[in-house]
N, C-alpha and C positions, 0 to 999 in steps of 0.2 A: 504493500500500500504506500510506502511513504515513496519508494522511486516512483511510483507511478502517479505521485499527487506530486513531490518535485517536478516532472517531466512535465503534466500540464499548468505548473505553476510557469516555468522555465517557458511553453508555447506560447503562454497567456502573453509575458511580458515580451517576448518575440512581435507580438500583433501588436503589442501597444507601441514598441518602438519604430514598426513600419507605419502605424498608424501616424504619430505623430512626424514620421519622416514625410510623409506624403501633406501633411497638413502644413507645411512651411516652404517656401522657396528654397529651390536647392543652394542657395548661398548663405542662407542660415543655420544649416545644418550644423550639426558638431555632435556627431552619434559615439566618436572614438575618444573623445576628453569631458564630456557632460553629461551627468545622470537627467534624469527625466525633470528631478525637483529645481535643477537651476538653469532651466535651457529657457532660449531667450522669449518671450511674449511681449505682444504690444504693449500689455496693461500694465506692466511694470517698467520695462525697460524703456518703452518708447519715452518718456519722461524723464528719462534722467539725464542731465545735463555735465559737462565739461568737458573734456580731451579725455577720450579713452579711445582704445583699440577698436576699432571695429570686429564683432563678433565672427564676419565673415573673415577677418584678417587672421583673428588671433587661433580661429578653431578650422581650418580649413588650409586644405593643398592649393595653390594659386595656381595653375596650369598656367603655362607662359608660351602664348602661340608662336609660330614661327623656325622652333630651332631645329627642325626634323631636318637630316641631311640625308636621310635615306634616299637611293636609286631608284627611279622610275626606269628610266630609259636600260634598255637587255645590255646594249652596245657599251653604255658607259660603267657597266659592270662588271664585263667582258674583261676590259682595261685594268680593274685592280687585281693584284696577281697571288693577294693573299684573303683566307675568310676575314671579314670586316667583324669586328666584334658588335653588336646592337647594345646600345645603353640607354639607360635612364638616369635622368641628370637631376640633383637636389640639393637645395640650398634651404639655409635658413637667415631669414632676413629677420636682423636685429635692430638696427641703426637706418637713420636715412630713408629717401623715398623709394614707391614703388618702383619708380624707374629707376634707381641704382642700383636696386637689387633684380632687376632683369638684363639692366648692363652688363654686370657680372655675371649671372647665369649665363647669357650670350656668349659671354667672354671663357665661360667652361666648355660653351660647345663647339665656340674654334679650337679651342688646343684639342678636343677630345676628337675633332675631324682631323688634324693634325696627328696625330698619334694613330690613324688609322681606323678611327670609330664611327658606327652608325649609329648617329643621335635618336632616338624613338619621342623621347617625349622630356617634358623636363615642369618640375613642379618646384612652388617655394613654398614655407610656412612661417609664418609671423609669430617669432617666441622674443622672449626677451632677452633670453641667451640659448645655446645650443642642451639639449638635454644633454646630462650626462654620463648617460646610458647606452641610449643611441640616437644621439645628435640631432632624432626629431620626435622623440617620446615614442611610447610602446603603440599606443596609439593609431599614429600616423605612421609608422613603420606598419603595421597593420596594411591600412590603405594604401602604402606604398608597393606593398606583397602584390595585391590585387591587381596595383595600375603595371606591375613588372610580368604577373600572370599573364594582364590581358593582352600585353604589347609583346610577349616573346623576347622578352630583354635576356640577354645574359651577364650584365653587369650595372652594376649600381655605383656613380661616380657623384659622391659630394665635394661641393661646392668648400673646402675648408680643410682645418688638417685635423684628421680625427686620432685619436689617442687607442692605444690598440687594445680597450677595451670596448669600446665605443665601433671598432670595427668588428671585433669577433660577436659583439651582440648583435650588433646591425643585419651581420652577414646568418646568424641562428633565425632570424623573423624574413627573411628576404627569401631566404635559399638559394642568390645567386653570389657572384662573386661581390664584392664590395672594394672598391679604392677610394684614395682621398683626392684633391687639388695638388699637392705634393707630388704624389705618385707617380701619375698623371705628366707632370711639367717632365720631373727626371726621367719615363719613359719616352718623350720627346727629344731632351735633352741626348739619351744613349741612341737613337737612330740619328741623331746630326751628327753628333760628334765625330771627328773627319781625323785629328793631328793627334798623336800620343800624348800628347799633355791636355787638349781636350778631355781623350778615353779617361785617362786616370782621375782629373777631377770630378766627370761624373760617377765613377768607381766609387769614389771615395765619397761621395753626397751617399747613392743608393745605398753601401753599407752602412754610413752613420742615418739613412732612412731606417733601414732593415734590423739594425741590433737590439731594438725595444720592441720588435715586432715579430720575432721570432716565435712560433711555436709548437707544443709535442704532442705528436698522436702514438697512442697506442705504447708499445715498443719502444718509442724514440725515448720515453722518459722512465725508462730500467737505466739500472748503472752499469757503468764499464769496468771489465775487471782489468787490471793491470799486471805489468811483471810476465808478457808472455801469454799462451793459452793456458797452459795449465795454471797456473799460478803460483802460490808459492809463500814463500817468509817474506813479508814487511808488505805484501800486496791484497792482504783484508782488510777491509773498511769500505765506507759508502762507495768509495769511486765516482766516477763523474758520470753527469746524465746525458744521453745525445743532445738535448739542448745548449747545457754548459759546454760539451765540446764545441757546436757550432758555433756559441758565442765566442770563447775562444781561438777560435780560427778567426772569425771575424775581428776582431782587436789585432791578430797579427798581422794579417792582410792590412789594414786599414792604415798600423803604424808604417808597413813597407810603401803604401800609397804615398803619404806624408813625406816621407822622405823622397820620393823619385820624385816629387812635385816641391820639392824644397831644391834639389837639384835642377831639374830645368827653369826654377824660378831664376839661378846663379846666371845662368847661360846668357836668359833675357836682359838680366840686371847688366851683364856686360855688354851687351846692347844699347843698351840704353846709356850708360856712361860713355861708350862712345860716341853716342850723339850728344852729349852732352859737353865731351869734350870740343866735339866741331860747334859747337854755339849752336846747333839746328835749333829753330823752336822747334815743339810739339800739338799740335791739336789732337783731341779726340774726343770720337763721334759716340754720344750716349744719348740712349730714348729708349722710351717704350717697344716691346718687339711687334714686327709688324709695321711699324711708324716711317721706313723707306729710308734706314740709313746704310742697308747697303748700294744703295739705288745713287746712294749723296754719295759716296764713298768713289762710287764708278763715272757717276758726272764729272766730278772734281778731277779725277786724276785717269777714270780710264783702269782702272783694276783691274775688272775683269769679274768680279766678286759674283757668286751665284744671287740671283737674285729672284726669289718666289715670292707669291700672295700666300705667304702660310705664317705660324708665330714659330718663331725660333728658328726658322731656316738657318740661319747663318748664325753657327756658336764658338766657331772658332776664331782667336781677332787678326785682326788683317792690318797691317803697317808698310803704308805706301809712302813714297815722296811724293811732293808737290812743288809747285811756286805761284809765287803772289803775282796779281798785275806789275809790281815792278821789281821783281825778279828774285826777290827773296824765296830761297830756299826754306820746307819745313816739313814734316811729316805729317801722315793722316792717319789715325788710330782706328778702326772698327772694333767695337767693343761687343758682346754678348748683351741683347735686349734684355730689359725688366719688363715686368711684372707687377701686379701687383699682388699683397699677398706674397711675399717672395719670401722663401722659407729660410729661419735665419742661418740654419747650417749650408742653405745653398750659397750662402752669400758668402759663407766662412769658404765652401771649397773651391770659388772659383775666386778669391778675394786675390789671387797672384794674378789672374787675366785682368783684372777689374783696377790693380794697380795703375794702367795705363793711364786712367781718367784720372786718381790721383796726381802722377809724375806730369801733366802733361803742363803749357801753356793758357790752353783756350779749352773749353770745354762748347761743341755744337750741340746743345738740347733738342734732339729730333722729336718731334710732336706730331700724329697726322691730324692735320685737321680737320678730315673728313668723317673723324669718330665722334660717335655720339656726345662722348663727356671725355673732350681733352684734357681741361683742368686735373680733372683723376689723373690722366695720365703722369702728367706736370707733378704732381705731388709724389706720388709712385718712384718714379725716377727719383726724384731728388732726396727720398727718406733712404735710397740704397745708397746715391752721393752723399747721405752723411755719415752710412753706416762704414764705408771704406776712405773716409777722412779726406773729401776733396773739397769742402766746401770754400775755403778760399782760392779755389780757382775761378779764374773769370768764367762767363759762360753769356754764351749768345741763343737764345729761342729760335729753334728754325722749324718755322710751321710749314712740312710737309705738305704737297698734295695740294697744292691752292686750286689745281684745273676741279677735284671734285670735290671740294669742299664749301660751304654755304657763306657767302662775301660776309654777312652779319656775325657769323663764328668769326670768322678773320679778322674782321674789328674789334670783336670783343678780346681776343686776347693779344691784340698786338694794341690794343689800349690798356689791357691789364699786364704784362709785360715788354717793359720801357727797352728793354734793349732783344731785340726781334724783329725778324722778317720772314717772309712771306715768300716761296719759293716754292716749284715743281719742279722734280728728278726726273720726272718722265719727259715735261713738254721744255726742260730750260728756263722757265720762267723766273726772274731772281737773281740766277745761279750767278752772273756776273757782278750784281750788288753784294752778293754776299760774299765773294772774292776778296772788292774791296774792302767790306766790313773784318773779314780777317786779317787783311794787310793792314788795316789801320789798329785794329784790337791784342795783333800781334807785340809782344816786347821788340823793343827796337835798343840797337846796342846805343850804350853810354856816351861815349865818346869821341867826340868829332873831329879829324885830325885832318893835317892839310903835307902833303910828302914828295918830295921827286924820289922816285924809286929807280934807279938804275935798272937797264934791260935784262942784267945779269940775274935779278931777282927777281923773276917775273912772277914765282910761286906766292908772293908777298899777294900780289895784284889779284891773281886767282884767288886766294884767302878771303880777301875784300871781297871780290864779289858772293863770292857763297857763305862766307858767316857773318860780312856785315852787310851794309847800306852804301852803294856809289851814289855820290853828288854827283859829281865830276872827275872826268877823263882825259886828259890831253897828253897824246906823245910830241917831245921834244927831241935836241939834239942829246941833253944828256940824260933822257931815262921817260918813267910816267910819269906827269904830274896828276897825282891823286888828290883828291879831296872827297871824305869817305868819312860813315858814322863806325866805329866797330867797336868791339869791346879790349877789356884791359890788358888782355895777355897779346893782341895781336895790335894794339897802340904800342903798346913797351919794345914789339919788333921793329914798328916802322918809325919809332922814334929818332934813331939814327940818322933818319935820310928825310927829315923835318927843316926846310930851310930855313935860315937865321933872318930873325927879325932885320927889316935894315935899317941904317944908322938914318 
């Protein structure tokens, strides 16, 4: 009797809550975090006044149209040469407006097309903060099972970086596989990476991803006996468990990364002192990825640099020479795009590529203008510029993309930042003002001097032209008369051959 009065007790409240489902607009709902006694009604709630959540905000999945990158077309499917993984995409929107937090969601599902995925669908939910269980309460993971049933997803990628408790729950209510925003970037990051010091930084991000996220099934968490198979004297006690060993491997691996990335760090470093000793300035090229600064990199100089419509295409940096409209010699840095959300151990692994933007002269802040909320961007970028200590480098705003970007964005940020212009990679547009804008922004040597330099020393003259500034050039019968800005160590040489005041 009593299962069977539980059972139509249990029926009873089943009808009541499709009853009451069907008696409310579907955007009122909240069947997964509200009992029947606090769910919303007019006669109560319509009446009450101040800033509060919206019910539909706080207790409901926000589907966010548009991000499906799935193939229609047979032919263009033909074309990818590996299975696509299908995803569903989720975020939890804390802060900020709806439209930031679809920004971002968007912005998960380039990288997640990037990384080789099929987008199915993509939901947000309005918490105050992430649950701490799984990242959108038991609830809504519930309903997220459903929306993953019904769309054939095989993986579930949140919008954040989930702690790996938070993903082994996640992934127990889901049944598919579960990743983070972290993940995600670094599995982008290992198919670009091109140059051995690229590989190894991303080596060393994914294990220091992977060491708190390690875990044991079955078997794997029995201990290891040591001393041999048989065993023996001094080889009883716990021993280690397959987890500890793979931790273990992983700390050794990770400190050998460290070091081979501490070694070609040397290599670069004398690099760079030799440009340093020729007087070269340095620019380099930092922004958001995606934002067309290898596209600036290849106008300016002609690189050659790959250049795609994808995020993180180009991870490895690239250091070209250049010269100014009037002849100054300097270099052009392409640095690794940010992010935002940029994980702080990525930031730690790649902090030896990222040096560049420190060491450099001039720093170009690539921007595209054609993106929804460039400002993010702008801020993005520059919280990485303070994490690897560049901030007092000068730096020039270069708003990418002006041919597709909307003229009223263009005003607004070249009225909100004072030192910026306005350029396209693609059609040329700019690219000669902002030539001159780094010829005049560039450092210019100290010292102005005035020399006849005999023919014999003509290395002097060449000097002048590529590490300083020529004013003036004239050959005579006995040598060049120079007249030249340069710096102190190659004034102290042409000091000699400075003609004397006359009487």
């Amino acid at each position: 009797m009593t299962s069977s009065s539980s059972s139509s007790q249990s029926f009873e409240a089943s009808q009541d809550s499709k009853r009451l489902a069907h008696s409310y607009p579907e955007g009122l709902r909240a069947d997964a975090l509200m009992e029947e006694d606090v769910t919303w009604s007019h006669e109560f709630d319509g009446e009450r006044d101040g800033d509060q959540f919206d019910r539909s905000e706080r207790a409901a999945l926000r589907r966010v149209a548009g991000l499906s990158t799935e193939l229609e077309d047979v032919t263009e499917v033909e074309y990818r040469q590996l299975r696509l993984e299908q995803v569903v995409l989720v975020g939890v929107w804390t802060s900020g407006t709806a439209r930031d937090a679809e920004n971002s969601l968007a912005e998960l599902a380039a990288l997640a097309e990037t990384a080789g995925a099929v987008v199915l669908d993509g939901v947000i939910q309005r918490r105050d903060k992430p649950d701490a269980a799984t990242y959108i309460g038991s609830g809504k993971a519930n309903e997220l099972r459903d929306i993953v049933m019904e769309t054939g997803a095989d993986t579930v990628i949140c919008d954040g970086e989930l702690s790996p408790g938070q993903l082994i729950h996640l992934e127990d209510v889901v049944k598919v596989k579960v990743i983070d925003r972290t993940a995600l970037i670094l599995d982008i990051f290992a198919q670009h990476a091109k140059s051995r010091e690229g590989k190894a930084q991303v080596a060393l991000a994914q294990m220091q991803y992977m060491l708190p996220r390690l875990r044991g099934w079955g078997q794997s968490l029995s201990r290891q006996m040591g001393g041999g198979s048989g065993g023996g004297l001094a080889t009883r006690g716990p021993g280690e468990t397959k987890i500890e060993t793979d931790r273990r491997r992983i700390r050794e691996k990770m400190a050998k990364m460290r070091r081979e990335i501490a070694e070609m760090k040397t290599g670069r470093e004398i690099k760079r002192q030799e440009r340093r000793r020729n007087k070269v300035p340095s620019v380099a090229i930092a922004g958001y990825t995606n934002a067309g600064k290898s596209s600036l990199l290849n106008r300016l100089t002609g690189a050659g640099v790959l250049v795609e419509n994808a995020l993180f295409a180009t991870l490895d940096p690239t250091v070209r020479r250049a010269e100014t409209p009037s002849g100054r010699l300097y270099t052009l840095a392409d640095t690794v795009g940010f992010v935002r959300h940029l994980p702080h151990h990525l930031v730690e692994a790649f902090r030896s590529t990222m040096e560049e933007v420190g060491d450099s002269d001039l720093i170009l802040h690539v921007v595209d203008g054609s993106h929804p909320d460039p400002e993010e961007q702008l801020a993005a970028v520059r919280e990485v510029i303070r994490d690897v200590g560049a901030t007092d480098v000068p730096e020039i705003v270069v708003v990418n993309k002006a041919d597709a970007a909307d003229p009223l964005v263009l005003q607004r940020l070249l009225r909100i930042e004072k030192r910026s212009i306005v350029v396209s990679a693609r059609s040329g547009q700019g690219i000669t003002e902002l030539l001159a804008l780094i010829d005049s922004e560039l450092p210019r040597p100290s010292v102005e001097i005035e020399a006849l330099v005999p023919y014999t020393h003509g290395k002097l003259i060449a000097r002048a032209h590529t590490e300083g500034e020529v004013i003036s050039e004239e050959h005579t019968a006995e040598g060049t008369l120079l007249k030249a800005r340069v710096h102190e160590e190659l004034a102290a040489e042409l000091a000699p051959y400075v003609p004397a005041p006359a009487l």
